[in-house]
N, C-alpha and C positions, 0 to 999 in steps of 0.2 A: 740653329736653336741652341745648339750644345755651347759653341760660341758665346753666346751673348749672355749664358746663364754661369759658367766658368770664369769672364769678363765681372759678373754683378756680384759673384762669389771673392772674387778679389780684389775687387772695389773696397767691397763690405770688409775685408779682414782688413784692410790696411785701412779701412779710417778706425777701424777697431784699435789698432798699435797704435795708429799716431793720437787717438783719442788717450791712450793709457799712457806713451810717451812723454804725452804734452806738459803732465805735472812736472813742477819743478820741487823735487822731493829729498833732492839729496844736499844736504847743508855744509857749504866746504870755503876755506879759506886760500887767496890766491896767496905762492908764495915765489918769491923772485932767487931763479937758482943758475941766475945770469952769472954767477961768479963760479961755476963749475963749468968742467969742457963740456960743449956741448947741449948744456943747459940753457933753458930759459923760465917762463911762467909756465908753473905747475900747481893743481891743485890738491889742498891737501884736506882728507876729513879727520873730521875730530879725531878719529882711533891710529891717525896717524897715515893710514893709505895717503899713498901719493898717486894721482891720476894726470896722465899727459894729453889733455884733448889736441887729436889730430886735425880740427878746423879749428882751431886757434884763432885763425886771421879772419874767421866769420864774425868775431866779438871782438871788442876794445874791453879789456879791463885792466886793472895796475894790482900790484903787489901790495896785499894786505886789504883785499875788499874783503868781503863777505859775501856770498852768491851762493842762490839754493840752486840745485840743476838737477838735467834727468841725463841720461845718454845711455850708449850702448857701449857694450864692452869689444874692443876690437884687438885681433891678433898683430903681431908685429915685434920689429925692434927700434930701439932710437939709439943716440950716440948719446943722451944724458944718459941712462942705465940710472935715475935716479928715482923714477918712477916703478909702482908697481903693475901697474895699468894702464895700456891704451886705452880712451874712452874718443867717442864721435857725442859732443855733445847733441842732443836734442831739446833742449830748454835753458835758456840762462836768464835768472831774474836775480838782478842786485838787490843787497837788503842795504836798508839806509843806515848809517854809522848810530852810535848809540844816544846821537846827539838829543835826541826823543828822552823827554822824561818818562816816568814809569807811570801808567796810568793804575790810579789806586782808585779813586772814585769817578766814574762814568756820569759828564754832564752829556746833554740834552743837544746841547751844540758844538762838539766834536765830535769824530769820524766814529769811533765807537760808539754813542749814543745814537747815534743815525743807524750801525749795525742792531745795535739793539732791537733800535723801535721798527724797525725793519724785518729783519730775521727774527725775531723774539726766540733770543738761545734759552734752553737752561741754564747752560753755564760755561762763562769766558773764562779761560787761563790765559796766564802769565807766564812767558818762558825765555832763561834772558839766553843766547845767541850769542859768544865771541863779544860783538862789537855792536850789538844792540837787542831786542828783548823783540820778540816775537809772541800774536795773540795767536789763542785756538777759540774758535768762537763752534758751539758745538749747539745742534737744532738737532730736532724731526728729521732734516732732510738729511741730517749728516754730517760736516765737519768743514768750516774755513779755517783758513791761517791767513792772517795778515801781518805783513813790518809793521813797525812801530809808528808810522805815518800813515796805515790805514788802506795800504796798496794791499790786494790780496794776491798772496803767496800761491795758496792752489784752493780749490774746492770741489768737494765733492758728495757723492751719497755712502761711499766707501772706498773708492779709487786715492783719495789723497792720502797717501802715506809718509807720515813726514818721521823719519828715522830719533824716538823718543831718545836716545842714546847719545844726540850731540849736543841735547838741551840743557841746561841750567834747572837750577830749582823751579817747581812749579808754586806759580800762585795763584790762585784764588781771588780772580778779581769780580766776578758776579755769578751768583746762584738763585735761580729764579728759586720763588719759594711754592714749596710742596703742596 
């Protein structure tokens, strides 16, 4: 009995982490530092951290994407010594290039107006992102983010926290009215 309720207790906490893990919350730029010893792609955030994910070869990405992520922070050393951080990623979602225009009015028949009528938010932000503009679509229930093609980023009732610090100006793209 002790067993099987020890076993259900640790079930339960680790889909708890990988439930919290799963966002992809952290908004960082890959950067190619093939041309130092020992380097390779590293990721870098806005404020500048440099992070060396140790399962690297779990993902294909190239230099100069854009990619939200989550990970854990891990001890060690590398022979780039250019990073600040070992990280094990736990999430990687690419955000699409800025090739997406800026959505200013919300029709009926693109991927926003389908969130709209759907979710019925108070109110959509605008947030442009490096290399393309990221929505916040904010309800009742709590809070999505989508790329600029309408793929959703993370969502949640309070768990998606997406780091306001690496964002662009905000706009103001729809405000239910009062």
């Amino acid at each position: 009995m002790r067993l099987s309720l020890l076993t259900m207790f640790c079930l339960l906490i680790s889909c708890q982490m990988n439930k919290r893990l799963s966002y992809c919350s952290t908004l960082v730029n890959v950067v190619d530092l093939r041309n130092l010893d020992g380097c390779g792609l590293i990721l870098e955030k806005k404020d500048g951290q440099r992070l060396l994910p140790l399962n690297l070869k779990e993902f294909s990405f190239a230099a100069d994407e854009a990619l939200a992520i989550s990970y854990i922070e891990q001890d060690g050393v590398n022979a780039c010594m250019a990073e600040q951080q070992m990280v094990l990623l736990t999430c990687v979602h690419r955000l699409s290039p800025l090739s997406c225009q800026p959505i200013d009015q919300i029709e009926p028949d693109d991927w926003l107006g389908e969130v709209l009528s759907k979710d019925m938010p108070s109110q959509i932000n605008r947030y442009e992102f490096e290399v393309q503009y990221i929505y916040q679509v904010i309800s009742g229930d709590g809070e999505k983010w989508f790329d600029c093609q309408g793929k959703l980023i993370c969502e949640s009732a309070g768990d998606c926290q997406i780091d306001r610090s690496h964002l662009g100006k905000k706009i103001e793209v729809y405000v239910a009215h009062r």
